[in-house]
N, C-alpha and C positions, 0 to 999 in steps of 0.2 A: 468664396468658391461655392459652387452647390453642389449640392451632395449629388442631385442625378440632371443631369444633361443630356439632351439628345439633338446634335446639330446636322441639319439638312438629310435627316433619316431617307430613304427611299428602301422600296422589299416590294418583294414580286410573290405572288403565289400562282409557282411556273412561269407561262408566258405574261400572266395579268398583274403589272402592277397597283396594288393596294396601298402603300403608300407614297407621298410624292414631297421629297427634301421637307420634312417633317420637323420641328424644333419645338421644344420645352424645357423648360428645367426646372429643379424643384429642389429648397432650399430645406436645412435642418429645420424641422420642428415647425414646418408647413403642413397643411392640409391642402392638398393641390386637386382641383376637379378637372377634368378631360368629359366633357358633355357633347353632343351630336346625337343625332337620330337613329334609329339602329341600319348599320349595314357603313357605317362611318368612317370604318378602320380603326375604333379606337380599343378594341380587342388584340387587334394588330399590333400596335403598339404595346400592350401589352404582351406579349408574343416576341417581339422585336425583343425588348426590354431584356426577358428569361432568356433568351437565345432557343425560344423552340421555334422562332423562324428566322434567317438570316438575313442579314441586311447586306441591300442590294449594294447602296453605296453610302456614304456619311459617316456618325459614328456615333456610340452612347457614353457616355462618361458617369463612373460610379467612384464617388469619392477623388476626382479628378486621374480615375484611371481609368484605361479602354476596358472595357466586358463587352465588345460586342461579335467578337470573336472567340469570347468562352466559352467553354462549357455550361450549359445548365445547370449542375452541380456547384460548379465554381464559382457560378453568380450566384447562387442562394447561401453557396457557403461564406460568400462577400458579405450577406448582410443584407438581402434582401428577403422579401417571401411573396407568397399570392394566394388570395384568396382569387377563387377561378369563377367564371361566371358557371352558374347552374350548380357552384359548393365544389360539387366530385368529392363528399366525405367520402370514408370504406364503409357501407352499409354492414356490411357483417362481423365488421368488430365494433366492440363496446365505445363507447365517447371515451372511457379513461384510454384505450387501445388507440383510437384516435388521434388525442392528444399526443400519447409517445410518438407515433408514429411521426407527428411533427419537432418534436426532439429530437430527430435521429441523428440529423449534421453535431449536436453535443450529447452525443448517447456515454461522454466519458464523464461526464459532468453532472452526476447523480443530484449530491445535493442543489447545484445549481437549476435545476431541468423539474425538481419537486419546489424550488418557490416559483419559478414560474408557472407551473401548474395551479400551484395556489393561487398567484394573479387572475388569473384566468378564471379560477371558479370564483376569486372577489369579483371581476367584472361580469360573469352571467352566471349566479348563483345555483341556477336553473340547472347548466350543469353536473354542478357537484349533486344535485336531487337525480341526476340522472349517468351517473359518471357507470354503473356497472349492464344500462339500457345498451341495444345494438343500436348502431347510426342511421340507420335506416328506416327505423320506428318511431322516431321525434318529428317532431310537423317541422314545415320549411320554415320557418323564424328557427326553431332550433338548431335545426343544423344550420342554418348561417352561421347564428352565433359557433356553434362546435368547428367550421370553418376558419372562422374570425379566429379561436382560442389555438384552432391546431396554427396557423399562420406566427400567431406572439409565442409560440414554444421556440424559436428555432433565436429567440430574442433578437428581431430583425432593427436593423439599422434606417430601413423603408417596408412600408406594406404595402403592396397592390391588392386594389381590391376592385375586381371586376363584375359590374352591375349586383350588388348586394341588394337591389329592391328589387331583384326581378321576381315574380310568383307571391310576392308578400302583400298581406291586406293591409290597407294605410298605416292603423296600429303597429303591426309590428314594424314597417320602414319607418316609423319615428323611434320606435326604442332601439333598431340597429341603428339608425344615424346618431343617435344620442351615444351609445355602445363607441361607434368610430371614434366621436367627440371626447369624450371621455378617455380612448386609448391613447389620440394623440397629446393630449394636455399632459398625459403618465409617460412622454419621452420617444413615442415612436411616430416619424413623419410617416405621412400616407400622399399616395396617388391616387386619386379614386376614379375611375371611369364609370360613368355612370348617365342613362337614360332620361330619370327625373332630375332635371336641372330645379327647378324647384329644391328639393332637399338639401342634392349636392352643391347649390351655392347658399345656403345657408348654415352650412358649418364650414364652409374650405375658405381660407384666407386671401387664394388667387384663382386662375381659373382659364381654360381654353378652349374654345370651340373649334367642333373636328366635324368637316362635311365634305365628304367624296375624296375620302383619302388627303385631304387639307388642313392642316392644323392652322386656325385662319385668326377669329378674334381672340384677343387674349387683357387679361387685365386684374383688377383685385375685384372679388366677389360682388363689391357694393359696385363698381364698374359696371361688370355685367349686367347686374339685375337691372341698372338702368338704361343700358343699351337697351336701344327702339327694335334694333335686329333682334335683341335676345329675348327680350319681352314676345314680340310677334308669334317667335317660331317654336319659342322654347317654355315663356312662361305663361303661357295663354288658362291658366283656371286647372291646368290639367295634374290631377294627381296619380299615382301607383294604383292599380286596381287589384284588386284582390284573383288570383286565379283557381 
């Protein structure tokens, strides 16, 4: 069974449909990429997924149970989380502030909620050198990572992570891809929606291509890369540039 399924998704924002009978699914302890061009719908998807946009027709299956009629609350509190595109940390509280803030769904869970915190500054050390800084004062590799760390406080069952290379100079999208790499090997599957196909199929184990609201080729990572389509449109030389 897989942990997240999405069969013949469609969603409309208003009259405009955005996405059109949509399907993926993403198995325990996968690294799963969703790549396309920007304007793809694959944000959408992620959108769909949380329930902050409703599904027109179809259905999502989390743990082989319906969420796509939940609440938002109640699908994060299932076991999922999201890193969002563009971070959205709270600039005005501290990284430690931060972090809790992504603990909240186990704010009873004291001791629990301080070793994951500790994980978190084992995986970006950087962090903990920065844990009593405001959020808003760390450069954008930083707050990704403080992103990434608030997202594994809520100790998710899946992560969404939505275009984590955007704004970043080459360097630092290899030490957040190495970062993702690294979190899913320690037990948490990921979704990754992401831009630079390049990166994203060199850590994700399977993989889909999404164009015009189409969730269309699909296959394991080494598939792709060799696809003549995917090479063309997607892996043509082109890396993350710095902004």
């Amino acid at each position: 069974m897989s942990l997240l399924e999405l069969q013949g998704v469609s969603a409309h924002y208003g009259l405009v449909q955005a996405l059109f009978e949509a399907a993926l699914s993403v198995d325990e302890g996968e690294i799963v990429c969703l790549i396309g061009p920007n304007g793809a719908g694959k944000t959408t998807v992620i959108r769909t997924i949380t329930g902050a946009l409703r599904v027109s027709s179809g259905s999502i299956l989390f743990q082989g149970q319906p969420i796509h009629r939940s609440r938002t609350s109640a699908i994060i509190r299932s076991g999922i989380s999201v890193v969002p595109e563009g971070r959205k940390i709270f600039p005005k509280m501290t990284v430690q502030e931060n972090l809790e803030m992504g603990g909240y769904v186990r704010r009873n869970d004291g001791a629990g909620l301080r070793e994951t915190m500790e994980a978190v500054y084992d995986l970006f050390p950087v962090l903990k050198q920065r844990a009593g800084q405001l959020g808003g004062t760390l450069s954008g590799g930083e707050q990704e990572m403080l992103a990434i760390g608030r997202a594994m406080m809520s100790r998710p069952k899946l992560m969404l992570l939505d275009e984590p290379s955007m704004g970043l100079a080459p360097v630092l999208v290899e030490r957040t891809f190495g970062a993702i790499s690294r979190l899913n090997k320690s037990g948490t599957t990921v979704l990754l929606v992401e831009q630079n196909a390049n990166m994203a199929l060199s850590i994700a184990d399977r993989g889909y291509v999404m164009e015009g609201g189409v969730v269309g080729l699909h296959g394991t990572a080494a598939e792709l890369r060799s696809s003549d389509t995917v090479k063309e449109l997607y892996l043509g030389g082109r890396e993350t540039s710095a902004v």
